[in-house]
C-alpha positions in Angstrom: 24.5 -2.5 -27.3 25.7 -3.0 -30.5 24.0 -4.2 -33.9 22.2 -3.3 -37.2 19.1 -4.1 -35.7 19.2 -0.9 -33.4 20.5 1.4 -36.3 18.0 0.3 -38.4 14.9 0.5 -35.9 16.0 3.9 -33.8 15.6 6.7 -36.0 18.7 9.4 -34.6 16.5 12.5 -34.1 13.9 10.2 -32.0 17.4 8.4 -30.0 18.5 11.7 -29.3 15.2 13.2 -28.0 14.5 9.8 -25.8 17.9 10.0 -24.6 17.2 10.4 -21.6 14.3 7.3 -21.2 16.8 5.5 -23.5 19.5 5.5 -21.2 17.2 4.3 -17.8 16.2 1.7 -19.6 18.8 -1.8 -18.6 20.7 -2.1 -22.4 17.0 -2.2 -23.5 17.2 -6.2 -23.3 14.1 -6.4 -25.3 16.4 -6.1 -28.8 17.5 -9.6 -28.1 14.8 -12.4 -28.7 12.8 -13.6 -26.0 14.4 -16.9 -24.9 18.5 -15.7 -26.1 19.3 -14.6 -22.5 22.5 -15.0 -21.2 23.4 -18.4 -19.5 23.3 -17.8 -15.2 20.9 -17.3 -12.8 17.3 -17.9 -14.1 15.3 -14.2 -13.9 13.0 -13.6 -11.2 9.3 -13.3 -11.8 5.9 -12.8 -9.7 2.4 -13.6 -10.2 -0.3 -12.3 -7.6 -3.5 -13.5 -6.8 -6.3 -11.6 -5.0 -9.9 -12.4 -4.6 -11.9 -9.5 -3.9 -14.2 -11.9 -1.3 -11.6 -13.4 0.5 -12.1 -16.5 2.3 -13.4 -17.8 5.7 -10.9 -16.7 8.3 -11.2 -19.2 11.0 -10.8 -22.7 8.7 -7.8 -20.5 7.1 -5.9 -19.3 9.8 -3.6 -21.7 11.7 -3.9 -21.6 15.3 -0.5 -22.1 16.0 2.7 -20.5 14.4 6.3 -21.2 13.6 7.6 -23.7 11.4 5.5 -26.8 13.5 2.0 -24.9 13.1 -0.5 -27.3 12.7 -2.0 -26.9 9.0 -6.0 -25.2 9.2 -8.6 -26.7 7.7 -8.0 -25.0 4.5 -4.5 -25.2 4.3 -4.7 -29.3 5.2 -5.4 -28.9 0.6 -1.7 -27.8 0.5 -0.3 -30.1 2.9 1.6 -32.0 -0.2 3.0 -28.7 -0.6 3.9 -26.9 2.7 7.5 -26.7 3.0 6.6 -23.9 -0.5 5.0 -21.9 0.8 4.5 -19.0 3.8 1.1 -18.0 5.8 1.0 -14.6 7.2 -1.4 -13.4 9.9 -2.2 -10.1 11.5 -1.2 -8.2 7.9 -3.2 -5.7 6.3 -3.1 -1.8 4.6 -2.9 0.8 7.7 -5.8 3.1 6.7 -7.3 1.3 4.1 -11.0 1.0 5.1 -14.2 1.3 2.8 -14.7 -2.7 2.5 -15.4 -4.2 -1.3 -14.2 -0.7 -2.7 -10.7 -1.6 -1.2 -10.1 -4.4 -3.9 -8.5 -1.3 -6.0 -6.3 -1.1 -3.6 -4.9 -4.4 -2.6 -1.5 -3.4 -4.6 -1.5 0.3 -3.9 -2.3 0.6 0.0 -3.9 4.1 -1.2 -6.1 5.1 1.4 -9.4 6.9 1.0 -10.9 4.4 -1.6 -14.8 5.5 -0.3 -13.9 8.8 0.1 -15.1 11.8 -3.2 -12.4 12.8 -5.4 -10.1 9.3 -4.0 -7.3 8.6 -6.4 -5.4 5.7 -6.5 -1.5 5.3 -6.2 1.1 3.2 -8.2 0.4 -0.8 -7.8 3.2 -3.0 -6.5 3.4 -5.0 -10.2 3.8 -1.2 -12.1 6.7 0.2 -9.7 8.4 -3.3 -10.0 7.8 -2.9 -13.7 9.3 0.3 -14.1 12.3 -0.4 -11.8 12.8 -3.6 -14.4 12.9 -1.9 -17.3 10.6 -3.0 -20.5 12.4 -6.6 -20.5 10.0 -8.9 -22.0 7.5 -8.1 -24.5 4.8 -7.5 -21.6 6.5 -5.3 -18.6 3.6 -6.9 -16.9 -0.1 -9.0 -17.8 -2.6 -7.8 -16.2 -5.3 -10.4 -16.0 -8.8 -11.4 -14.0 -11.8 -13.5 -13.6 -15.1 -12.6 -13.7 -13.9 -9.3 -13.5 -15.5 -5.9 -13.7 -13.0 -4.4 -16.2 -14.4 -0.6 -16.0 -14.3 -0.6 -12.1 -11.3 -3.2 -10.6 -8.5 -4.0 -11.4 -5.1 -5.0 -9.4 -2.7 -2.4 -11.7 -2.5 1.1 -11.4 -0.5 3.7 -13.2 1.5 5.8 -11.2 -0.7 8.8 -12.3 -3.5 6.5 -10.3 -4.9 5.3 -13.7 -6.8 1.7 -13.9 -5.3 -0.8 -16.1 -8.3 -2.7 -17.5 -7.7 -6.8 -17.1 -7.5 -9.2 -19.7 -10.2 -11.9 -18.6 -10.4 -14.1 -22.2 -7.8 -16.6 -22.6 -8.0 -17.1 -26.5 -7.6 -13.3 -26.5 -4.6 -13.6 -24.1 -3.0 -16.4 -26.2 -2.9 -14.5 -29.4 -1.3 -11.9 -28.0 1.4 -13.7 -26.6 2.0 -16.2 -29.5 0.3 -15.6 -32.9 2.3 -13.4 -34.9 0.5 -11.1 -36.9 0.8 -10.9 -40.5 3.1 -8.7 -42.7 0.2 -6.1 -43.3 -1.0 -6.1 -39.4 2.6 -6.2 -38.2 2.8 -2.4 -40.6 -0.1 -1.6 -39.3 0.1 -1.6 -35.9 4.0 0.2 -36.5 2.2 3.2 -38.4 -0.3 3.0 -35.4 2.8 3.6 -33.2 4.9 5.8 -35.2 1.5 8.5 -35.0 1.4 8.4 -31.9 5.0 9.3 -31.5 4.4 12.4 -33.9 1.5 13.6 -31.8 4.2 13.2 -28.9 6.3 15.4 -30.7 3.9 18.4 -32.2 2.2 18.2 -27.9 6.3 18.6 -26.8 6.9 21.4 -29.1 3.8 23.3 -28.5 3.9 23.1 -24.5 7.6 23.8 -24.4 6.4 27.5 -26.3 3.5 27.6 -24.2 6.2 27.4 -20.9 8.1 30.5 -21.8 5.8 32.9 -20.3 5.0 31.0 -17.4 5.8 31.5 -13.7 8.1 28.9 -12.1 5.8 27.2 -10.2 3.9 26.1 -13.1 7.3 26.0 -15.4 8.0 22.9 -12.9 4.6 21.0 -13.5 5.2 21.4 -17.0 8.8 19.9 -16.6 7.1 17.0 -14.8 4.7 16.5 -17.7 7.8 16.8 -20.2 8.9 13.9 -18.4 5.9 11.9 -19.0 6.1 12.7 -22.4 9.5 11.7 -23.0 8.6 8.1 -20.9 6.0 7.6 -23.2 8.0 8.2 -26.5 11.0 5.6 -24.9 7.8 3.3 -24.0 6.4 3.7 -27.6 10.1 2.6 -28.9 10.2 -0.2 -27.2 6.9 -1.5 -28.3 8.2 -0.9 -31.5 11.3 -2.9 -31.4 9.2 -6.0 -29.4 6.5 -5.4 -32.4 9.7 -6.5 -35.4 10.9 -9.3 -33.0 8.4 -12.9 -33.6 6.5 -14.2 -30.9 7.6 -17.5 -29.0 6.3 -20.7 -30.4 3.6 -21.9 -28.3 3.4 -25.0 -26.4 0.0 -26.0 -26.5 -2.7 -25.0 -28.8 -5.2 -22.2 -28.1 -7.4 -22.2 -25.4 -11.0 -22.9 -25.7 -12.9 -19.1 -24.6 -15.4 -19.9 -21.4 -17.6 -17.0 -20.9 -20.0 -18.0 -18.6 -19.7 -16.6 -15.0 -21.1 -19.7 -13.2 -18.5 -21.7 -14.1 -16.0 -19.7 -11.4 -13.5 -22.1 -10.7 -13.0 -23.3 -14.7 -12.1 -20.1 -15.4 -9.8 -19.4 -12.5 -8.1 -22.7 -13.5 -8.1 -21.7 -16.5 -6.4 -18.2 -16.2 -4.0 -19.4 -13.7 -2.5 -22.0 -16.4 -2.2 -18.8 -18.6 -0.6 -17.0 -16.2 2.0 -19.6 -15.9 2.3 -20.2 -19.5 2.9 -16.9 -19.8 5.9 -16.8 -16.9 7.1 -20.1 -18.8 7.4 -18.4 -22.4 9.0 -15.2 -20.6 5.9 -13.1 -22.4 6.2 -11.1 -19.2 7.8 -11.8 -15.1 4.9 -10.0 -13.6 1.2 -11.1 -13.7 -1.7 -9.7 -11.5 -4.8 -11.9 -11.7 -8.0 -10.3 -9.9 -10.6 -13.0 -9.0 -13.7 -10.8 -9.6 -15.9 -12.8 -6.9 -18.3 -10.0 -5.8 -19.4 -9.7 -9.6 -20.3 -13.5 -9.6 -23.7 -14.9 -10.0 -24.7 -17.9 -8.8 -21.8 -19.9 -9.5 -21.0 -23.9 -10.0 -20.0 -25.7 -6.9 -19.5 -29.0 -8.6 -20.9 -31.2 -11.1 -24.0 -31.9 -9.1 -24.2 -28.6 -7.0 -24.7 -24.8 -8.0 -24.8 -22.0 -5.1 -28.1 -21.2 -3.9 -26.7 -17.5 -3.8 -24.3 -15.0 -6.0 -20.9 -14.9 -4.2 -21.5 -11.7 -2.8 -24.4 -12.3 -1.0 -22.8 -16.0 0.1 -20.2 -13.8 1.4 -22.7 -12.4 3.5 -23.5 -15.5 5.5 -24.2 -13.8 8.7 -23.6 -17.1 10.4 -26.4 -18.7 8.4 -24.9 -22.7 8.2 -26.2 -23.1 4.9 -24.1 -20.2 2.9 -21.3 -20.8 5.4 -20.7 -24.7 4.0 -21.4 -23.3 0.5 -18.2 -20.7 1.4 -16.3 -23.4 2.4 -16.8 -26.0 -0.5 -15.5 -22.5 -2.4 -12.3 -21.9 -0.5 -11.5 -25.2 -0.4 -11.7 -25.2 -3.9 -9.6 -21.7 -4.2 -6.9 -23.9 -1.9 -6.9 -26.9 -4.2 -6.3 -24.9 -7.6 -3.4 -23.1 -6.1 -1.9 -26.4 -5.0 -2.5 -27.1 -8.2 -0.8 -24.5 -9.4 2.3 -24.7 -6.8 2.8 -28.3 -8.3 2.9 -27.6 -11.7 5.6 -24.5 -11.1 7.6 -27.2 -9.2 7.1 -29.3 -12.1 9.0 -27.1 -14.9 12.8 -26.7 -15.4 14.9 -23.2 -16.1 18.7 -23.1 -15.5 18.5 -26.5 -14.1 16.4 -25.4 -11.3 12.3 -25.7 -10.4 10.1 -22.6 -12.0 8.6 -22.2 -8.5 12.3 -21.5 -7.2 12.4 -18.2 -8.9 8.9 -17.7 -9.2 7.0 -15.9 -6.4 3.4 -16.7 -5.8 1.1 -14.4 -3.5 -2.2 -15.3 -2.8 -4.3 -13.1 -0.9 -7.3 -10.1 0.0 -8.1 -6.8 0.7 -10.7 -8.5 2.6 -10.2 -9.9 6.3 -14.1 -10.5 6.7 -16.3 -9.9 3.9 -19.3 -10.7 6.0 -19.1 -7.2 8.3 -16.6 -5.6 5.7 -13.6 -5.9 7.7 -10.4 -4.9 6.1 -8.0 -6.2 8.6 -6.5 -9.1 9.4 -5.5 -10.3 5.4 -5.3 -13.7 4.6 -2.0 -13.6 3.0 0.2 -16.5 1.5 3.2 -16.3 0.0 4.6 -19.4 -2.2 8.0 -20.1 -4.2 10.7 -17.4 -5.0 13.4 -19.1 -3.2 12.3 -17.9 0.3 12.6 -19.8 3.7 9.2 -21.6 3.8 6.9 -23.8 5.3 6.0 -21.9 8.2 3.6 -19.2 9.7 4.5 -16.1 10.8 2.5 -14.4 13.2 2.0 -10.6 13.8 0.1 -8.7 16.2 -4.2 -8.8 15.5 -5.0 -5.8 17.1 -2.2 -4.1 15.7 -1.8 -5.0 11.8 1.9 -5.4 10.4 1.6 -3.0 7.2 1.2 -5.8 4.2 3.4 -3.7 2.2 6.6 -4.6 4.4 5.5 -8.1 2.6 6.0 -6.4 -0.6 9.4 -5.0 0.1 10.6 -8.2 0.9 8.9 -9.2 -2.9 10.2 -6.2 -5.1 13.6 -6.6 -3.1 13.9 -10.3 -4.4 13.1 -9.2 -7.7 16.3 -6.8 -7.9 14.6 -3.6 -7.4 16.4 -1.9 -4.9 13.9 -0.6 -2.8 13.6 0.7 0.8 9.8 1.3 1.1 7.0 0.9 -0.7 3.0 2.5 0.0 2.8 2.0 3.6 5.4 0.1 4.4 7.7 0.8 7.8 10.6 -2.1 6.7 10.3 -5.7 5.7 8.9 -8.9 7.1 11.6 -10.8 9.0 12.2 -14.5 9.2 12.0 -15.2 4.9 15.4 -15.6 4.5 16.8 -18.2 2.1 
């Protein structure tokens, strides 16, 4: 990595005390401009959806498997689009029980969510992330609907920390494309430059503080050093990405929708951000968390609202008026991620489809919202140059861990990884 760029924008004394961040990072790509990759193979990227609700199981659920299943009354809204994509049955999180609470979870497979003094683990998109290496502006976008930005969210720090979700697509847009002027662009540097000189005065103070200290402790403080020096190669980075200008946009700004009711607008409307987002290579790795237990009373169509929030729709307890108000809703979830599927397949990158290298999971920490059932995941995995347009079938009774899904998913991103949460090895039969 050669340049004046990285002369002039790594000061020595902070090179030589990130050395050690410096060097895990992959020839810190992010000093080259966003779209001056090398010609090849097109990067691999991932977006994951998860509404905390869930569906209906039996329209979703084929009731055959193998590549001839017959499509369910949900997936028939994908038929145009079945050889892209995967359904999975009998997955789930081994352990992972407390109902709504488990949304928190969905990426993590951290047991214990209802239990006092619970604390969550690394999410699938953040270990990917920092296997990757800061190589886009945004490791990862972290973005939802409706969503309860305090309390849920999809990403989680490997200290267990929530990542709060972006849900306003204006706001989302102008951090991915309007560039900031002179004075704002200085500002925000200053902004990071402080932080990296309280980094340095906390490092000099503890490493003093550790001289008296037993080993025992001397260890946990080693392990905090570590974080510390993370931090300072993070803060770097953001700095070099913060000198670099933003991708032209292809579209003009969104217009902002705030109101809850209308659910599915916004869900459309996050999921085209999400792929413009994967388009501009802003990021390879999007969560979106479809907030459906926070939503009201919500628009069904242009002549029909629900009689009920979503939560207490979700509820139904076999009552045949909220169950053909869920369905009108989960056909409607189906037909936006057809939508979505078709667009991908749509857009070009190294002369091949955006879907081909693009991996779309759709799914829920909820099997059964209506008796809080955690088991039994709808799970559907689209794109990403996998063999699809099949079910695969596992055990009811006996859940395959979801997370030998995600193996198969960090594994196609290049992360070289053997396990991840619960896992106990991949899924078979996915193989291009």
């Amino acid at each position: 990595m050669t340049g004046p760029y990285v002369a002039t924008s790594l000061p020595r004394r902070r090179l030589l005390r990130s050395a050690g961040v410096l060097l895990g990072l992959p020839a810190l790509e992010c000093m080259t401009p966003v779209f001056a990759r090398a010609a090849g193979e097109p990067p691999k990227r991932m977006l994951i959806i998860a509404n905390n609700l869930g569906v209906l199981a039996k329209p979703f659920f084929p009731q055959t498997g193998g590549r001839d299943y017959q499509l369910s009354p949900y997936l028939s809204e994908l038929a145009n689009v079945r050889q892209e994509f995967t359904v999975f049955s009998g997955l789930s999180h081994p352990g992972v029980t407390g109902g709504h609470s488990t949304d928190n979870c969905f990426l993590t497979a951290a047991r214990g969510a209802f239990k006092s003094g619970f604390r969550n683990s690394i999410s699938l998109d953040q270990f990917a992330a920092e296997k990757l290496g800061h190589v886009t502006r945004f490791p990862t976008l972290n973005l939802g609907v409706n969503v309860d930005k305090a309390n849920r969210s999809l990403s989680w720090t490997r200290d267990g920390v929530l990542l709060p979700a972006e849900d306003s697509a204006p706001a989302l847009f102008q951090q991915m494309f309007v560039q900031g002027d002179p004075a704002s662009v200085q500002k925000q540097l200053r902004r990071l430059e402080e932080r990296g000189s309280i980094l340095d005065t906390l490092l000099e103070e503890t490493r003093d503080y550790s001289r008296g200290l037993g080993g025992s402790d001397r260890a946990r403080l080693d392990q905090y050093f570590t974080s510390i020096r993370e931090v300072e190669g993070r803060l770097q980075t953001a700095r070099a990405w913060e000198l670099r200008p933003k991708p032209a946009a292809t579209q003009p700004p969104p217009a902002d929708i705030q109101e809850k009711r209308l659910f599915f607008e916004k869900f459309d409307l996050m999921l085209s951000m999400a792929q413009l987002a994967l388009e501009s290579d802003s990021t390879r790795i999007v969560t979106l968390m479809v907030d459906a237990f926070l939503t009201p009373v919500f628009k069904l169509n242009d002549q029909q609202n629900t009689t009920e929030g979503y939560h207490n729709l979700s509820h139904h307890g076999q009552s045949e008026e909220k169950v053909k108000q869920l369905e009108a809703a989960d056909h409607q979830q189906m037909a936006l991620l057809r939508k979505l599927l078709q667009s991908l397949a749509t857009k070009r990158e190294g002369g091949q489809r955006l879907l081909d290298h693009t991996m779309v999971l759709y799914g829920s920490n909820m099997g059964d919202a209506n008796i809080h059932d955690n088991t039994n995941l709808p799970i559907l995995l689209a794109g990403g140059g996998f063999r699809h347009g099949q079910h695969l079938t596992h055990r009811r009774d006996h859940n395959t861990p979801l997370c030998n899904l995600f193996v198969n998913m960090l594994r196609r991103m290049g992360v070289e990884a053997d396990s991840f949460g619960s896992s106990t090895g991949t899924i078979s039969g996915l193989a291009s």
